[in-house]
N, C-alpha and C positions, 0 to 999 in steps of 0.2 A: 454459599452463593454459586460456588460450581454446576450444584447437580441439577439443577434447573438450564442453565445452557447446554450441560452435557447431555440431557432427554431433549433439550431442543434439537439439535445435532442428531441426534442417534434417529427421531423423527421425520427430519426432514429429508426428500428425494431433490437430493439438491442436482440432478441432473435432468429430470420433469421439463417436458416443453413449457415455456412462456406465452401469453399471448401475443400470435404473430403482429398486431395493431405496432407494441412498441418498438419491436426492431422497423415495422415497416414506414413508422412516423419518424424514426430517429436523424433524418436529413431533411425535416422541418426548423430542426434547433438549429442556432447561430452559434459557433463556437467563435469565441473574441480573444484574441492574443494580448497579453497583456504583459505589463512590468513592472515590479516593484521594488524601491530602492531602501535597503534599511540598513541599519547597524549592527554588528554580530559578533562578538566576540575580540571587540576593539578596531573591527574591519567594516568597511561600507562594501556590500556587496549589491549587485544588482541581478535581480532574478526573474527570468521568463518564466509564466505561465501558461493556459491557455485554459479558458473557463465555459461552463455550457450551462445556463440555466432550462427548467423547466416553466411552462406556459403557465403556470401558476403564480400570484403575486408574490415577489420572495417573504413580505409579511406574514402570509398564510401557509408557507412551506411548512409543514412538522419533521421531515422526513429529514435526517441527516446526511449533513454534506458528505459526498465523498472523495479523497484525496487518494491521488493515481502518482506513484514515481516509477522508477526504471532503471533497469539493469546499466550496464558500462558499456554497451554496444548501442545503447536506445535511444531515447527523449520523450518528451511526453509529445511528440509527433507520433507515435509509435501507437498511441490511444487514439487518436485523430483515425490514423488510417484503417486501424481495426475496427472500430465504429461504436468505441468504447466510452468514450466522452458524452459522443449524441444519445446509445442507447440508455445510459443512468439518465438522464435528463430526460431523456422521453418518459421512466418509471418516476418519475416526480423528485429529482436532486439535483441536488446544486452540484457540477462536478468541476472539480480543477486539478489539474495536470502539469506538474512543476519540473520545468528545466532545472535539473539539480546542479552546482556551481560546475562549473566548466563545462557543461555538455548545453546540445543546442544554443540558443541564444542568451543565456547566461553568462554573465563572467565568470572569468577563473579566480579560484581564491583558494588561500591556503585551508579553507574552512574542512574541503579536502572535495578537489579534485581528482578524482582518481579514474586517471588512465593508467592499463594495469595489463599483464597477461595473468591466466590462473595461477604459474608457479610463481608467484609474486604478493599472493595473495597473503600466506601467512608474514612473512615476514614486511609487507605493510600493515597490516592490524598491529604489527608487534609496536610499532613506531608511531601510530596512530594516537590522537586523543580521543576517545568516543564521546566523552561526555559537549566536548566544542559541538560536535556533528549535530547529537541531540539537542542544543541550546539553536545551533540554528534554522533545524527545523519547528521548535516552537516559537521563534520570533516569525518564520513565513506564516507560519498561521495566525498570530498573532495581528502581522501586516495584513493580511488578504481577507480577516473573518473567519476562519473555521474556525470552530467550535466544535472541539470531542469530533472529529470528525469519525467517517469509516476508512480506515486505508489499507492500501495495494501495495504492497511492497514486493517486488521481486530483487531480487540476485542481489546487486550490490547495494541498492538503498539501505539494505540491513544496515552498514554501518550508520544510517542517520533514523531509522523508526527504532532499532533495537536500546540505541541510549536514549530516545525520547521517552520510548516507555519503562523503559529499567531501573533508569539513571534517577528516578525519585519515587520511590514507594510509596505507594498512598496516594499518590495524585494521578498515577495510571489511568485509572475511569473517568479522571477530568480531562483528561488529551488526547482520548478516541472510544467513541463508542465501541468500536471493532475492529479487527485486526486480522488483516488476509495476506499473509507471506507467503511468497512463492520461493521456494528456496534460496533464504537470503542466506549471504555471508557474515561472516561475524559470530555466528551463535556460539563459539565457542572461547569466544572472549568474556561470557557470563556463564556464572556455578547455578549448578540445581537449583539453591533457592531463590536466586535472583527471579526463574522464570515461575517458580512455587509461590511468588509474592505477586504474582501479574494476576489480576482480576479482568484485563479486558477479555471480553467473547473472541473467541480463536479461532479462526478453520485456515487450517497450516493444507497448503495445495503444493503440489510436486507430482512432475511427470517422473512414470517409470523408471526412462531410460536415460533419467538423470545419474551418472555417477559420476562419481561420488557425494556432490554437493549435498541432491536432494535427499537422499538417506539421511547423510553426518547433517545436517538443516533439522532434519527430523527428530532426529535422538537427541537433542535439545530443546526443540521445540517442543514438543510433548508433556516435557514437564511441566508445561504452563496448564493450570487447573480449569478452566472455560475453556478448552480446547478439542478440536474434533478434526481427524484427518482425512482429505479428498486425495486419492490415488488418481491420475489419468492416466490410461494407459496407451501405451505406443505413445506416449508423448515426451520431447528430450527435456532441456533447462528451462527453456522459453515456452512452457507449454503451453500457457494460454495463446500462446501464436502457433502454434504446433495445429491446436484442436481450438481455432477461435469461436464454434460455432456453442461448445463444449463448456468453454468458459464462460460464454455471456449465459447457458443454462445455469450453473454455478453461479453467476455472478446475481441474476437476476431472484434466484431463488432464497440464498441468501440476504439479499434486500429485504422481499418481503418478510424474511422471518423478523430481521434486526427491529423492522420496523413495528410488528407486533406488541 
């Protein structure tokens, strides 16, 4: 199953200009704020989102949703202002944008909040549950509709997409079509095979002037067998805000492959 995403990847210029129409229609969409209150892990949590459809009947949508989260400095405002929400939506998807617990307008909850500096980082993963984290990002999807969606994971989200898709072998391709980590945290709380058993399509993004994360991110992530890596250059941790113009070619180019 690899080697066919792996020639997809090696094929495509995922840096290729887009038709200028969809960034230029992309603040026709209505992006809608929203909240949904559910159960998680013995806890009622209550979670912000923020959602963008496309002008298409969501009936007739084929194209897979895609799911945007965010590093410990961010929210999914942070997709808002980059024009990241409206422009997937203008290429025909459903986008949603999830306040992860404590940040933006979500409540705090033990599910894991984490405010953090970096030297802090290993020794909260040490104390960490991962598999909680993963449990409660498949009950927001679960709440909200997505299905197998595409997601975005940058910096600290790792600790909640890395046990969604880990944390159960074999059902991996049932919980995201695609997987786009921007040098997430975490990766080294999972062995080789754990990522040797990941069948999702992969394109692992990391700027340059990322270090240490985006390297030590890398040399784990790689092991995942559907995977293909996007270097930016001159770009630090947050690169797709770094080089926003850069990512939405990325972003948009891989759309269309996924969607093929």
């Amino acid at each position: 199953m690899s080697q066919p995403w792996q020639q997809m990847w090696s094929e495509t210029d995922l840096n290729a200009d887009f038709p200028t129409q969809y960034w230029q229609s992309r603040n026709k969409h209505i992006v809608e704020q929203k909240i949904v209150t559910f159960s998680t892990n013995n806890k009622e949590v209550c979670i912000a989102y923020q959602e963008c459809l496309p002008f298409n009947d969501m009936s007739q949508i084929a194209a897979p949703a895609l799911l945007l989260l965010h590093g410990m400095r961010f929210s999914s405002q942070t997709w808002l202002d980059l024009g990241t929400l409206q422009f997937a939506a203008s290429c025909g998807h459903r986008v949603v944008a999830v306040d992860l617990p404590g940040y933006g307008k979500s409540t705090t909850t033990e599910v894991h909040d984490v405010q953090y500096q970096s030297s802090q980082i290993k020794q909260l993963q040490a104390e960490m549950d991962l598999d909680k984290n993963g449990e409660f990002l498949l009950e927001f999807c679960r709440c909200v509709g997505l299905m197998s969606p595409i997601i975005v994971s940058p910096s600290m989200s790792g600790i909640y997409t890395l046990p969604y898709l880990l944390s159960d072998p074999g059902h991996d391709i049932e919980r995201a079509r695609a997987y786009i980590p921007i040098a997430p945290i975490c990766t080294e709380s999972y062995q080789k095979y754990d990522y040797q058993r990941c069948k999702v399509p992969t394109l692992i993004l990391y700027g340059d002037e990322d270090v240490p994360l985006g390297r030590s991110s890398l040399s784990h992530l790689n092991n995942m067998p559907c995977s293909s890596v996007y270097k930016m250059l001159e770009a630090g941790h947050p690169c797709y805000i770094d080089k926003p113009e850069e990512w939405h070619r990325i972003l948009y180019n891989t759309l269309i492959k996924i969607k093929e």
